[in-house]
mmCIF file of the N, C-alpha and C atoms, coordinates in Angstrom:
data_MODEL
# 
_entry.id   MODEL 
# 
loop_
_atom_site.group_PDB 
_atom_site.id 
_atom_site.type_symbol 
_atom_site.label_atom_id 
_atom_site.label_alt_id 
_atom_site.label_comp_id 
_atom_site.label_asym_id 
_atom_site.label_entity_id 
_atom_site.label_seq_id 
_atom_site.pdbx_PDB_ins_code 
_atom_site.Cartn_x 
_atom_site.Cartn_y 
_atom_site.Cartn_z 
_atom_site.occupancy 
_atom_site.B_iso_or_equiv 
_atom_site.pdbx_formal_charge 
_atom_site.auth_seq_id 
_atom_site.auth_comp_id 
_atom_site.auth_asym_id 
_atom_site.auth_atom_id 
_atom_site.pdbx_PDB_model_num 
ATOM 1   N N  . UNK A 1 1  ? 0.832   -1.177 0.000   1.00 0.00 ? 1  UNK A N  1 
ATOM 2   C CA . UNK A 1 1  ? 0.000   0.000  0.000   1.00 0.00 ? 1  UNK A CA 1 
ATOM 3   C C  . UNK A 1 1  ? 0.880   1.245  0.000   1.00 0.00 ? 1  UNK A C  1 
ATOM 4   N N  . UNK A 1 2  ? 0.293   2.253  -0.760  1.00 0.00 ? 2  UNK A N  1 
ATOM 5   C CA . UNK A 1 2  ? 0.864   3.683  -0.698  1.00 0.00 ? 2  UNK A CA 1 
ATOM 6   C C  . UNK A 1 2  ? 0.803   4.432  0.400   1.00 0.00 ? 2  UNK A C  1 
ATOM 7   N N  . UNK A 1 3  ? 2.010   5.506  0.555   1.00 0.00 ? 3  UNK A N  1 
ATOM 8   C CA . UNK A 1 3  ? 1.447   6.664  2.159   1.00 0.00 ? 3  UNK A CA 1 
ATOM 9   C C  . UNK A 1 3  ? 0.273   6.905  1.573   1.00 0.00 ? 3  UNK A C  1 
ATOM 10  N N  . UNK A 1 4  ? -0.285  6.490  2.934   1.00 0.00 ? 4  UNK A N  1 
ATOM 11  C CA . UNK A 1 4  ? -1.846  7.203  2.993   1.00 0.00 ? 4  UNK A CA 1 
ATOM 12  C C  . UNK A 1 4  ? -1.961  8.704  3.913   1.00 0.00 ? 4  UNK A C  1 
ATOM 13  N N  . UNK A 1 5  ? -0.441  9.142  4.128   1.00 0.00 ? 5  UNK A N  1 
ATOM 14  C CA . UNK A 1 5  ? -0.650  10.847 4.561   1.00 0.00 ? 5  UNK A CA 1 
ATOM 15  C C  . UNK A 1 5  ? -0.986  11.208 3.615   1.00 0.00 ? 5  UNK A C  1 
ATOM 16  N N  . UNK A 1 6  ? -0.727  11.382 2.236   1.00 0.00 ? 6  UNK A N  1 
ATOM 17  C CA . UNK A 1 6  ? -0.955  12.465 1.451   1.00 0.00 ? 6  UNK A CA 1 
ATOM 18  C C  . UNK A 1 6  ? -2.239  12.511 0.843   1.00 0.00 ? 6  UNK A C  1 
ATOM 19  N N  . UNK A 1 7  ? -3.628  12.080 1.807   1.00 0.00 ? 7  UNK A N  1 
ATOM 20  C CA . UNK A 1 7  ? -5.036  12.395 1.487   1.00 0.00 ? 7  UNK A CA 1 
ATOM 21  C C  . UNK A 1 7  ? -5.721  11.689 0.569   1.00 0.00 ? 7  UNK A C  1 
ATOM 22  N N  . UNK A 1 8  ? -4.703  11.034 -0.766  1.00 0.00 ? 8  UNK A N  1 
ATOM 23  C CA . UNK A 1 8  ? -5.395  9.941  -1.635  1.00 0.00 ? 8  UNK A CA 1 
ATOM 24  C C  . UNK A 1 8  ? -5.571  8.852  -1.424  1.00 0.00 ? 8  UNK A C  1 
ATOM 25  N N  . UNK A 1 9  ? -7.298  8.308  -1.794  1.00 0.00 ? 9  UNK A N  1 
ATOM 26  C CA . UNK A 1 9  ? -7.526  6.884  -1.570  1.00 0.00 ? 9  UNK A CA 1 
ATOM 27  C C  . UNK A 1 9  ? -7.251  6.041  -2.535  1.00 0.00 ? 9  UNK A C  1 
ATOM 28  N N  . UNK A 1 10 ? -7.127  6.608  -4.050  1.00 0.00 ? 10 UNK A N  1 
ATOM 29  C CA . UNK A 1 10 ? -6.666  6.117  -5.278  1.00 0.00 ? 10 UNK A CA 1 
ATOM 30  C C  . UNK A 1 10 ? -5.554  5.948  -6.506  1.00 0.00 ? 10 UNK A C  1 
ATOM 31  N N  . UNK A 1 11 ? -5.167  5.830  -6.959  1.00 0.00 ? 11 UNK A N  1 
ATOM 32  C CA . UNK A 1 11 ? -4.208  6.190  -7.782  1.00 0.00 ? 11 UNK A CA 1 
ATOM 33  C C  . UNK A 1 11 ? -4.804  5.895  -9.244  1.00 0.00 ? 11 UNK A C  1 
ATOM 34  N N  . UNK A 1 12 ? -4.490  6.963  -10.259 1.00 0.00 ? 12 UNK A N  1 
ATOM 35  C CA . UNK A 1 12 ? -5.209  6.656  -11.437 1.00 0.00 ? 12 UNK A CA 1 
ATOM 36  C C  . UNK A 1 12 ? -4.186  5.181  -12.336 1.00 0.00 ? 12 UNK A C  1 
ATOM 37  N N  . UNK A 1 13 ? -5.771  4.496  -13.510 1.00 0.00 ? 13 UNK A N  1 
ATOM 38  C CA . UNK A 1 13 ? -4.916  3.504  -13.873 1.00 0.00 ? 13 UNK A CA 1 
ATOM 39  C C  . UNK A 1 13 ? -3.610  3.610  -14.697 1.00 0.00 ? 13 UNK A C  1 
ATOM 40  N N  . UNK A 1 14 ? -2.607  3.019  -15.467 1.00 0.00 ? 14 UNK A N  1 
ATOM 41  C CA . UNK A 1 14 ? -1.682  3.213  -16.073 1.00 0.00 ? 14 UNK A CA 1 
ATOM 42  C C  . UNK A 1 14 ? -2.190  3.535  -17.590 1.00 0.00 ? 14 UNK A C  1 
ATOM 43  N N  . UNK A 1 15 ? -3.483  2.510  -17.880 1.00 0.00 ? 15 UNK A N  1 
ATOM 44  C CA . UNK A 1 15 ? -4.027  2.949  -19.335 1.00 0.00 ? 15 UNK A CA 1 
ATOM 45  C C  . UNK A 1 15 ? -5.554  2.840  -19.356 1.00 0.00 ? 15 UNK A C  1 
ATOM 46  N N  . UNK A 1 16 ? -5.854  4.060  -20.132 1.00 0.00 ? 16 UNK A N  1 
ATOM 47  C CA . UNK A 1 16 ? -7.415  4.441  -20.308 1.00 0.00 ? 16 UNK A CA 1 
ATOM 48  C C  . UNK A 1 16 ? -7.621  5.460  -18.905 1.00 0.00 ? 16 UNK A C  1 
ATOM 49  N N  . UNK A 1 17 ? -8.821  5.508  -18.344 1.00 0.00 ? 17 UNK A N  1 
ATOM 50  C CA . UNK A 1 17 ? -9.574  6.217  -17.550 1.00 0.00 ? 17 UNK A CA 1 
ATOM 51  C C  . UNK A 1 17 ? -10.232 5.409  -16.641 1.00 0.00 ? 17 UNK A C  1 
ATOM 52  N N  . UNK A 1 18 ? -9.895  5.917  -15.184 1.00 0.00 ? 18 UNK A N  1 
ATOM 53  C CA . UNK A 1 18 ? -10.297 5.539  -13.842 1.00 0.00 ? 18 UNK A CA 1 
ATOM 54  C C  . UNK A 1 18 ? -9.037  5.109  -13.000 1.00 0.00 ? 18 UNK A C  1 
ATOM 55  N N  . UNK A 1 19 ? -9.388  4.582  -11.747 1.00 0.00 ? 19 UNK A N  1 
ATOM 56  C CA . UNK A 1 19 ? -8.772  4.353  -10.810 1.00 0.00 ? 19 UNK A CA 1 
ATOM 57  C C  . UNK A 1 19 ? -8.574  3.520  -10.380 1.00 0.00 ? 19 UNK A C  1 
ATOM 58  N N  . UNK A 1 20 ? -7.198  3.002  -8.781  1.00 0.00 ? 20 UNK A N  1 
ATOM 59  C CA . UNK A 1 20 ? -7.924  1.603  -8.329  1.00 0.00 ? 20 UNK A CA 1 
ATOM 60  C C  . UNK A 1 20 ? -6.961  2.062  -6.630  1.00 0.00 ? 20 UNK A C  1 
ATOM 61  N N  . UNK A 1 21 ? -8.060  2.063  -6.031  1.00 0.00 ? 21 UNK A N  1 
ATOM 62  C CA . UNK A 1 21 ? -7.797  1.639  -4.633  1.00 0.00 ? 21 UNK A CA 1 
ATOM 63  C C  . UNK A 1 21 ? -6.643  1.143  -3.998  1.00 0.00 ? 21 UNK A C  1 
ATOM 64  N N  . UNK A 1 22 ? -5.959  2.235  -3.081  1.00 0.00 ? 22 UNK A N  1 
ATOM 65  C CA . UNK A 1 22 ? -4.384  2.290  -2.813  1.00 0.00 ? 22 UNK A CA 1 
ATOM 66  C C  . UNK A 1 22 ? -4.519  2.099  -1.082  1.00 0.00 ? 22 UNK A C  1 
ATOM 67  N N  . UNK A 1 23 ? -5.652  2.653  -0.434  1.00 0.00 ? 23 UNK A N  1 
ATOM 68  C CA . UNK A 1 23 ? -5.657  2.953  1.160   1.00 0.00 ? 23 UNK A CA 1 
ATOM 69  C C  . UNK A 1 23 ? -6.505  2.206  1.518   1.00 0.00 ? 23 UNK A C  1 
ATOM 70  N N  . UNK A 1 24 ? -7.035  1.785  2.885   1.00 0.00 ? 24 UNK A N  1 
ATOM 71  C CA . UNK A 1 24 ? -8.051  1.189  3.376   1.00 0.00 ? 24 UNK A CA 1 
ATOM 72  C C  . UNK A 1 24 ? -9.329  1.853  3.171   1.00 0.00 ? 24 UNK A C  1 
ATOM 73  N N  . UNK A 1 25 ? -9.023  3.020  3.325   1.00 0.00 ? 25 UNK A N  1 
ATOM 74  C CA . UNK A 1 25 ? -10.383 4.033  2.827   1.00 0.00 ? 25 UNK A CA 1 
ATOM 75  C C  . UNK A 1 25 ? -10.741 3.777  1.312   1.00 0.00 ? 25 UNK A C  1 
ATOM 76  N N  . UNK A 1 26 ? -9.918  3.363  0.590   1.00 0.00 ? 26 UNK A N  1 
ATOM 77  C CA . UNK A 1 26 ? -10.657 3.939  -1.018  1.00 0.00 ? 26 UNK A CA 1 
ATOM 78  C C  . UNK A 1 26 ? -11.241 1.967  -0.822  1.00 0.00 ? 26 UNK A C  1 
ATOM 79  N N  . UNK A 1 27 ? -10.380 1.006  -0.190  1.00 0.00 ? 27 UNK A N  1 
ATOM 80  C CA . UNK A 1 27 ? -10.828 -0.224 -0.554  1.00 0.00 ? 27 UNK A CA 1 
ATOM 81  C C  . UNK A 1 27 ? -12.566 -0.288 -0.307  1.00 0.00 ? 27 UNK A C  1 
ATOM 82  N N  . UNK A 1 28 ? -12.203 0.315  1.649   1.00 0.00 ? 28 UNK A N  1 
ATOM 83  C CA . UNK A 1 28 ? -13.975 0.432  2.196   1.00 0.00 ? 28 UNK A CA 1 
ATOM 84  C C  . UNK A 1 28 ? -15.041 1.252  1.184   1.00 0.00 ? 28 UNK A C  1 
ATOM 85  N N  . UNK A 1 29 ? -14.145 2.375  0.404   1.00 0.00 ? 29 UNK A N  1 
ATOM 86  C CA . UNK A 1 29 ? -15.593 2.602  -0.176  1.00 0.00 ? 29 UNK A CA 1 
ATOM 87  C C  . UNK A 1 29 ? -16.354 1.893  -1.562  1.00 0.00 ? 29 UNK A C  1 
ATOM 88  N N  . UNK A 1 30 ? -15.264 1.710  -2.038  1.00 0.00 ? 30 UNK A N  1 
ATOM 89  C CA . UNK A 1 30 ? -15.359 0.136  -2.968  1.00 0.00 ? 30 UNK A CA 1 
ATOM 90  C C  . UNK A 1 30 ? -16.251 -0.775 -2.634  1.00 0.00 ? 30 UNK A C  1 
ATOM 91  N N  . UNK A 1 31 ? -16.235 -1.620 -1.660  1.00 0.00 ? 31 UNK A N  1 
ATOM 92  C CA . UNK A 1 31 ? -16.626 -2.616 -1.210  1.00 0.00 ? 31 UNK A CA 1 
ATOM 93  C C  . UNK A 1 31 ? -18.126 -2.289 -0.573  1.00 0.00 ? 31 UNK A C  1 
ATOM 94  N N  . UNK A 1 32 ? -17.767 -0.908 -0.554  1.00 0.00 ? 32 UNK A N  1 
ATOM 95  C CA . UNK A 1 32 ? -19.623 -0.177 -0.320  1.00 0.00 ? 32 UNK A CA 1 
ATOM 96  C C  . UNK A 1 32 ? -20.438 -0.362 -0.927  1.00 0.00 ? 32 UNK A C  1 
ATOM 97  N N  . UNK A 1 33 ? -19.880 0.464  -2.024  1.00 0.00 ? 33 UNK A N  1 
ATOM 98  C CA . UNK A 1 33 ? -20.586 0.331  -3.156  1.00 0.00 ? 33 UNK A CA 1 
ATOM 99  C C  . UNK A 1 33 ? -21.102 -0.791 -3.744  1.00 0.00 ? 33 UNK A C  1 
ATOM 100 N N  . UNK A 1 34 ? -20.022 -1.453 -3.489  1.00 0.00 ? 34 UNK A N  1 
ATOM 101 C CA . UNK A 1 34 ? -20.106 -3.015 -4.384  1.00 0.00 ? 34 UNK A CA 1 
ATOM 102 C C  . UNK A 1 34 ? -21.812 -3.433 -3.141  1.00 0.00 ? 34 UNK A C  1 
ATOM 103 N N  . UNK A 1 35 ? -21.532 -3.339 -2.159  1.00 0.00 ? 35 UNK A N  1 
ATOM 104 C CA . UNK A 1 35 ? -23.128 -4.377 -1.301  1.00 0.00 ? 35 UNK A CA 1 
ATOM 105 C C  . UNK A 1 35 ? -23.842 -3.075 -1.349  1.00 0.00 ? 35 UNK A C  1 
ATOM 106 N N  . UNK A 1 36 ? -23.666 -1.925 -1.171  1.00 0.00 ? 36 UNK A N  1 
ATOM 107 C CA . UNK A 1 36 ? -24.979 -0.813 -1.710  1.00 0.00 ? 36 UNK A CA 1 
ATOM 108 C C  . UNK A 1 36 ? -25.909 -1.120 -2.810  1.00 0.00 ? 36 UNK A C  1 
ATOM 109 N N  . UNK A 1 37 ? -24.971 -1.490 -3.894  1.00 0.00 ? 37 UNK A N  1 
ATOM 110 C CA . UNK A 1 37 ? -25.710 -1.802 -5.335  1.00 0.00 ? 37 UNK A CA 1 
ATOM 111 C C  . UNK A 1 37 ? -26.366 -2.951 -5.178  1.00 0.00 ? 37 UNK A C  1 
ATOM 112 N N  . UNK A 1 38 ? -25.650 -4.417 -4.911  1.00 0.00 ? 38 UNK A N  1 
ATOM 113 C CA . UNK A 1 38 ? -26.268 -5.422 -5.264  1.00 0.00 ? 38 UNK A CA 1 
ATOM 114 C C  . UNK A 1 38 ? -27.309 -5.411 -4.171  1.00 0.00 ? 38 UNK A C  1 
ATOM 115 N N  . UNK A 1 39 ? -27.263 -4.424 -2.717  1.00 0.00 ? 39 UNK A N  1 
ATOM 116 C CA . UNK A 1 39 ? -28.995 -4.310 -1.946  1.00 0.00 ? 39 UNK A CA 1 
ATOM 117 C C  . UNK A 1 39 ? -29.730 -3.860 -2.586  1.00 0.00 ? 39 UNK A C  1 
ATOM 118 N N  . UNK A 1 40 ? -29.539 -3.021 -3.571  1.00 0.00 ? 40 UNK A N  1 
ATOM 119 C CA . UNK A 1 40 ? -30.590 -2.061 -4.340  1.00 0.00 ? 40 UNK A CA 1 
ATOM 120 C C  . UNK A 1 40 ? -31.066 -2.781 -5.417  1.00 0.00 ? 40 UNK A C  1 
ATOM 121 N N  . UNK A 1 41 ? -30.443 -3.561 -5.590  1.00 0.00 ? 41 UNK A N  1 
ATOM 122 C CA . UNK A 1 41 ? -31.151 -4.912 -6.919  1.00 0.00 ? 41 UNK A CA 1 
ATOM 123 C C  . UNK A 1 41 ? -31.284 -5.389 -6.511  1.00 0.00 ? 41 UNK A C  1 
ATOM 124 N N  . UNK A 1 42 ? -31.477 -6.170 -5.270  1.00 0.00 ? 42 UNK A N  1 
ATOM 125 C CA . UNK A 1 42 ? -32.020 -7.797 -4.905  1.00 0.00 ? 42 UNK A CA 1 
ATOM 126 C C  . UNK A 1 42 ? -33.063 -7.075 -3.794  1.00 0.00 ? 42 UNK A C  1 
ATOM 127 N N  . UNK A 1 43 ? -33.265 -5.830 -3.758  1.00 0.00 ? 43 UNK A N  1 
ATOM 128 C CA . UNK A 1 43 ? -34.187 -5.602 -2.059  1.00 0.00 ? 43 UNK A CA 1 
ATOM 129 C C  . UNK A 1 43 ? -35.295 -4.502 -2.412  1.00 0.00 ? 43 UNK A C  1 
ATOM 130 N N  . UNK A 1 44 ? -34.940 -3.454 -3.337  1.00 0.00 ? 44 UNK A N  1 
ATOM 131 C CA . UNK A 1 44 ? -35.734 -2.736 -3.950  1.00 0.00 ? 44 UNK A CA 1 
ATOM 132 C C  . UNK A 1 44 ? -36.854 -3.353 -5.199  1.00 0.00 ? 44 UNK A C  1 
ATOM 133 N N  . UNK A 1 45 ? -38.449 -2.904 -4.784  1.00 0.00 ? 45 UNK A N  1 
ATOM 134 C CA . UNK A 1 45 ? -39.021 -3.377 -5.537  1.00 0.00 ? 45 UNK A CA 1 
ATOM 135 C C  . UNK A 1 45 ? -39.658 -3.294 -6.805  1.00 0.00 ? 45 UNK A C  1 
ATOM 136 N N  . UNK A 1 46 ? -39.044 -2.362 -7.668  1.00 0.00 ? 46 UNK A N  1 
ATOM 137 C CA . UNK A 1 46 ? -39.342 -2.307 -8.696  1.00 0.00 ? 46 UNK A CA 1 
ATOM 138 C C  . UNK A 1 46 ? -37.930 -1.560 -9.404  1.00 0.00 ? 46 UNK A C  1 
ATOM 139 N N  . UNK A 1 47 ? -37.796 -1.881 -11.080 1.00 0.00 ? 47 UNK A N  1 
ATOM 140 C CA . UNK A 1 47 ? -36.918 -1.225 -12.095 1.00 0.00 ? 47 UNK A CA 1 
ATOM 141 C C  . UNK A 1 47 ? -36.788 0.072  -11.597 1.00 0.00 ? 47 UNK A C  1 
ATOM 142 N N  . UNK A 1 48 ? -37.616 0.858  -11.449 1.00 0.00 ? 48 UNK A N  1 
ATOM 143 C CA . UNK A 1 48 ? -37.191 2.665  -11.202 1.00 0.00 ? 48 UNK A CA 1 
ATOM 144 C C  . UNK A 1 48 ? -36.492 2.740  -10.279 1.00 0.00 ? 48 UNK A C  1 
ATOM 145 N N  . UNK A 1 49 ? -37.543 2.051  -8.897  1.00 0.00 ? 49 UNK A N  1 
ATOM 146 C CA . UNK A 1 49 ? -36.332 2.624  -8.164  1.00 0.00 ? 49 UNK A CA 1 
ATOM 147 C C  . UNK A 1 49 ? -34.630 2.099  -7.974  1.00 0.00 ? 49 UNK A C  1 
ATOM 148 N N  . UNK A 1 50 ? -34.647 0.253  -8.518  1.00 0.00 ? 50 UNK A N  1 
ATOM 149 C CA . UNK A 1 50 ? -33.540 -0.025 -8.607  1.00 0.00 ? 50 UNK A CA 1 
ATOM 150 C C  . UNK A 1 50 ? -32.497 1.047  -9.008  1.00 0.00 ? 50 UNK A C  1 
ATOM 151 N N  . UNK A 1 51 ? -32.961 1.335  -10.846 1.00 0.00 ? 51 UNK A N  1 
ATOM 152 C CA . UNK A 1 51 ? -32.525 2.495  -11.617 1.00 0.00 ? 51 UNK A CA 1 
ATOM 153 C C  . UNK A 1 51 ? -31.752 3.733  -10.853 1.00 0.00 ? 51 UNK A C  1 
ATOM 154 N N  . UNK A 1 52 ? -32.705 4.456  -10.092 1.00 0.00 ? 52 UNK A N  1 
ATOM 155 C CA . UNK A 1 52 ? -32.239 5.601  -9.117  1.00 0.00 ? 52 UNK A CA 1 
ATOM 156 C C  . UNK A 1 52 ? -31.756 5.647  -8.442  1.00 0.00 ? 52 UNK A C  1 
ATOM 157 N N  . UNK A 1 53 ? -31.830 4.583  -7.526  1.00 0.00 ? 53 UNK A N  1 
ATOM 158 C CA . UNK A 1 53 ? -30.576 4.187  -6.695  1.00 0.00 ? 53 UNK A CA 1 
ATOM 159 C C  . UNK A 1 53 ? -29.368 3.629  -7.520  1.00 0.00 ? 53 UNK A C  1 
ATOM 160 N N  . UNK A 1 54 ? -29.224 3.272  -7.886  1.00 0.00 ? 54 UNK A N  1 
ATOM 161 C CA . UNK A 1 54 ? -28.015 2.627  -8.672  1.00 0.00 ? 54 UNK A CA 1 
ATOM 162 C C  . UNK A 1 54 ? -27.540 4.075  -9.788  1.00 0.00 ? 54 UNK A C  1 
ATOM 163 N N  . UNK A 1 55 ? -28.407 5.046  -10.003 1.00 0.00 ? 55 UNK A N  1 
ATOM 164 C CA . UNK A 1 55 ? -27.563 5.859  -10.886 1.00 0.00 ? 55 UNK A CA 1 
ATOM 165 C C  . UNK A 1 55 ? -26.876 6.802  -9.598  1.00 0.00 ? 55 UNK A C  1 
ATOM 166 N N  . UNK A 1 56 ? -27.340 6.840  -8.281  1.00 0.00 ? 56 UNK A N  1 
ATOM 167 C CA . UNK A 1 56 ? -27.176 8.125  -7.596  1.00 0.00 ? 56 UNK A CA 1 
ATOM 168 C C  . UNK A 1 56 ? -25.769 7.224  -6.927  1.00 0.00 ? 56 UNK A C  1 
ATOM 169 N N  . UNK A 1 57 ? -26.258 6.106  -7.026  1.00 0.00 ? 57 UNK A N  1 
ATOM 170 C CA . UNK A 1 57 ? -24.911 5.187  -6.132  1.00 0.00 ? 57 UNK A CA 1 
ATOM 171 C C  . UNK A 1 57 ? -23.366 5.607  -6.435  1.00 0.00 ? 57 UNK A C  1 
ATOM 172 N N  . UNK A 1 58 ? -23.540 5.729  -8.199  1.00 0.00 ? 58 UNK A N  1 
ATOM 173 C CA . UNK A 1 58 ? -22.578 5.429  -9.208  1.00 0.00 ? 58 UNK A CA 1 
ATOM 174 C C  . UNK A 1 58 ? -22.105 6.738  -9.309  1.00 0.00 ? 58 UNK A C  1 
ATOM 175 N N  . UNK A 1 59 ? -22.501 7.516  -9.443  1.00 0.00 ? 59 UNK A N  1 
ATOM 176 C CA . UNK A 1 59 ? -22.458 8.890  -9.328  1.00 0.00 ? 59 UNK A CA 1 
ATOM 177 C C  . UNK A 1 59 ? -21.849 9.338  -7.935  1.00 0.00 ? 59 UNK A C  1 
ATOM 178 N N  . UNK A 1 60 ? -22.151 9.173  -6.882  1.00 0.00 ? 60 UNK A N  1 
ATOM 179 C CA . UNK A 1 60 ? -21.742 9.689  -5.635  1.00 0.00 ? 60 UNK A CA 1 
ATOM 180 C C  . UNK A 1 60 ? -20.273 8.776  -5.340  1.00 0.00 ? 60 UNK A C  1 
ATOM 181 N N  . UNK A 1 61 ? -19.976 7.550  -6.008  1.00 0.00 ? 61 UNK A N  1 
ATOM 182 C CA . UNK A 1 61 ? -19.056 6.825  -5.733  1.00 0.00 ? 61 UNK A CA 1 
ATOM 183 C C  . UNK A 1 61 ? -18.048 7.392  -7.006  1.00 0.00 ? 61 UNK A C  1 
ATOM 184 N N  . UNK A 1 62 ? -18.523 7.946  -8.071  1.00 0.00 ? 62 UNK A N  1 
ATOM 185 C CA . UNK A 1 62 ? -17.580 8.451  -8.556  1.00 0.00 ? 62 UNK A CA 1 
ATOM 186 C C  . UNK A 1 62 ? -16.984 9.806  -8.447  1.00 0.00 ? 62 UNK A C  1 
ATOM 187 N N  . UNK A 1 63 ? -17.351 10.497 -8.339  1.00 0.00 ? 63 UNK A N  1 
ATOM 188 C CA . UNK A 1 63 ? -17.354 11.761 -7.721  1.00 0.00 ? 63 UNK A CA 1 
ATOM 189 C C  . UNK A 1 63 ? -16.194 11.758 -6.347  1.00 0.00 ? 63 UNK A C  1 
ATOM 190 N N  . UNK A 1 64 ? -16.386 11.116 -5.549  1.00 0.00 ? 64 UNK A N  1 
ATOM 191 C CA . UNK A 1 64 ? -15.619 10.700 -4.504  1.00 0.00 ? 64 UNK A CA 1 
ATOM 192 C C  . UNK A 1 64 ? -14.450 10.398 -4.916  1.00 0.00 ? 64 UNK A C  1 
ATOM 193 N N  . UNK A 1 65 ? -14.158 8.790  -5.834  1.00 0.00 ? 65 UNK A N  1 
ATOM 194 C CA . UNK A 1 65 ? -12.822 8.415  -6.297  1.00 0.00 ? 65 UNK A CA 1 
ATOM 195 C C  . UNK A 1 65 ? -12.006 9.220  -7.472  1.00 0.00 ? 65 UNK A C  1 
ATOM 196 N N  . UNK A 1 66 ? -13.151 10.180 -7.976  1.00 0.00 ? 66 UNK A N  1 
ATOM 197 C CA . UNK A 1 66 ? -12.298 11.178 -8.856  1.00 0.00 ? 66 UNK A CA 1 
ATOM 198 C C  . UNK A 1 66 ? -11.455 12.635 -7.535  1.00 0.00 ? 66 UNK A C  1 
ATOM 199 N N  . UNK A 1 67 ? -12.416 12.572 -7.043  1.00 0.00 ? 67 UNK A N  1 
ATOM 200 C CA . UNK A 1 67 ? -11.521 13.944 -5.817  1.00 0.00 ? 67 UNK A CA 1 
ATOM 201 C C  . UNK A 1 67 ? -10.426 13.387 -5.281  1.00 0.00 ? 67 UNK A C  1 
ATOM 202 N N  . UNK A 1 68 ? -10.302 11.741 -4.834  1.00 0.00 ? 68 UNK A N  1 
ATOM 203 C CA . UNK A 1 68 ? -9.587  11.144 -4.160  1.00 0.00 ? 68 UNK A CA 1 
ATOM 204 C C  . UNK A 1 68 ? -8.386  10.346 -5.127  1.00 0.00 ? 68 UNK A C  1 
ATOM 205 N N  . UNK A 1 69 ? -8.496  11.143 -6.123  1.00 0.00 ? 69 UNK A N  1 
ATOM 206 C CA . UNK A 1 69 ? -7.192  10.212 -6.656  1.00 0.00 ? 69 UNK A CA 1 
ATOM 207 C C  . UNK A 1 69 ? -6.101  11.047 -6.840  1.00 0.00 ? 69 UNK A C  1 
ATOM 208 N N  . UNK A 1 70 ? -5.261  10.574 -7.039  1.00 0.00 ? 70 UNK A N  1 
ATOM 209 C CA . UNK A 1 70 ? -3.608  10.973 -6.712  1.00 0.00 ? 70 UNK A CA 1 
ATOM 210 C C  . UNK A 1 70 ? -3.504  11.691 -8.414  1.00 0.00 ? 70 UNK A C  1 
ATOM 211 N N  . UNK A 1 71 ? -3.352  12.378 -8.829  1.00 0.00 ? 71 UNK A N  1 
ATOM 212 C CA . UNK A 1 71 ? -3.294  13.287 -10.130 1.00 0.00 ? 71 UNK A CA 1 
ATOM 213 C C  . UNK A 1 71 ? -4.630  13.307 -11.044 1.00 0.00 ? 71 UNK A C  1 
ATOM 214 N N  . UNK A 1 72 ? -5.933  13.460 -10.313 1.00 0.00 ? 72 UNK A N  1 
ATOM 215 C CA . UNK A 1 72 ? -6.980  13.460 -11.102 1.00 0.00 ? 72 UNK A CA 1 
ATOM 216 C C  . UNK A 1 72 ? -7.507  12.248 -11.789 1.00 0.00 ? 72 UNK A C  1 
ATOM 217 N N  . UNK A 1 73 ? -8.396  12.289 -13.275 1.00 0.00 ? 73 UNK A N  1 
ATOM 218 C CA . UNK A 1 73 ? -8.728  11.464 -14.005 1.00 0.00 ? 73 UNK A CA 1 
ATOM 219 C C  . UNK A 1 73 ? -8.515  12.003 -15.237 1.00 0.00 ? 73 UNK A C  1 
ATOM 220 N N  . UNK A 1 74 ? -7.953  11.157 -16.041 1.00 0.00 ? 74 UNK A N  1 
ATOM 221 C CA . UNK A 1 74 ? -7.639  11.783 -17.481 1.00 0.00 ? 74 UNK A CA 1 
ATOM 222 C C  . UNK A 1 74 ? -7.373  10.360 -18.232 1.00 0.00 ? 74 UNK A C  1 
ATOM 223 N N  . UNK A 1 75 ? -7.476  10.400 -19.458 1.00 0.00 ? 75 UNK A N  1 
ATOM 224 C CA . UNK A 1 75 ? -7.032  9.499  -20.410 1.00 0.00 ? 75 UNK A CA 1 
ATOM 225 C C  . UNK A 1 75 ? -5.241  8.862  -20.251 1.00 0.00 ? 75 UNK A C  1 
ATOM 226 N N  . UNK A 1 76 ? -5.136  7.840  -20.053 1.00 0.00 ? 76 UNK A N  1 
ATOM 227 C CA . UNK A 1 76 ? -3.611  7.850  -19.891 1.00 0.00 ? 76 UNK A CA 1 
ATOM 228 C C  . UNK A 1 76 ? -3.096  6.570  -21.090 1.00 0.00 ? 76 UNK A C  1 
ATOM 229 N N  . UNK A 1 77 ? -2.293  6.777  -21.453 1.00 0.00 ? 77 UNK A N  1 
ATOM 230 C CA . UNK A 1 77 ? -1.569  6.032  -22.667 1.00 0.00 ? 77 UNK A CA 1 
ATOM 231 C C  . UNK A 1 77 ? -0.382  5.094  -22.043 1.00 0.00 ? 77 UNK A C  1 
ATOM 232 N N  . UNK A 1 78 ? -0.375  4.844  -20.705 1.00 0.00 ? 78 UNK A N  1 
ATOM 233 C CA . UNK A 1 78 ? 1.194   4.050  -20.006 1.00 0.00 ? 78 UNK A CA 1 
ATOM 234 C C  . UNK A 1 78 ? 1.909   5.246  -19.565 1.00 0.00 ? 78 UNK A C  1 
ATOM 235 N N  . UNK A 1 79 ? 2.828   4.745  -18.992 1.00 0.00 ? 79 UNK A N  1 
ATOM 236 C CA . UNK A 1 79 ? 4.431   5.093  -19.080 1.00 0.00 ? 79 UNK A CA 1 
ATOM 237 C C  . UNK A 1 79 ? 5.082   5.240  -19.714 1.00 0.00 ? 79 UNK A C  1 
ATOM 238 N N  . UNK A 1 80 ? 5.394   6.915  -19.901 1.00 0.00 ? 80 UNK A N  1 
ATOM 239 C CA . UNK A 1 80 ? 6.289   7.485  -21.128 1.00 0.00 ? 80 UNK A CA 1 
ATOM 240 C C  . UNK A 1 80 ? 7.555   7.326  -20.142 1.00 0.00 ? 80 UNK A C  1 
ATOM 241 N N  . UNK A 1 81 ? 8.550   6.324  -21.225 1.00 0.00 ? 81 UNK A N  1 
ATOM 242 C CA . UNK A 1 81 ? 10.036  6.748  -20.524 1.00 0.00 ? 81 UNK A CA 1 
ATOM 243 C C  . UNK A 1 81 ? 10.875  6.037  -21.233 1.00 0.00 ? 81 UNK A C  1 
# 
């Protein structure tokens, strides 16, 4: 695991767009998400509201791991070197 002084729970990937979980914090909110969602599909009773919950889920969980990552989110092509 990375220092977790310097405030990030993520580090962006090496290629394409997004992140992946470096601290205990970015794992826990991961793993939130992950049983948030699948309660909201197996416990909620109908498509809409599954839908709404699961878009607000996805949304609030991304939002989070984009503030929390270690140089933003951007398109990345590898390691130039």
């Amino acid at each position: 695991m990375r220092d977790s002084n310097d405030g990030y729970w993520f580090v962006p990937k090496a290629f394409g767009i997004g992140a992946t979980p470096v601290t205990w914090q970015g794992w826990a909110l991961t793993i939130g998400f992950v049983v948030l969602a699948m309660l909201a599909v197996t416990q909620l009773p109908n498509r809409v509201a599954q839908t709404g919950v699961l878009l607000a889920l996805i949304l609030l969980f991304t939002l989070i791991a984009i503030r929390k990552t270690r140089g933003g989110w951007s398109w990345r092509w590898g390691e130039r070197g």
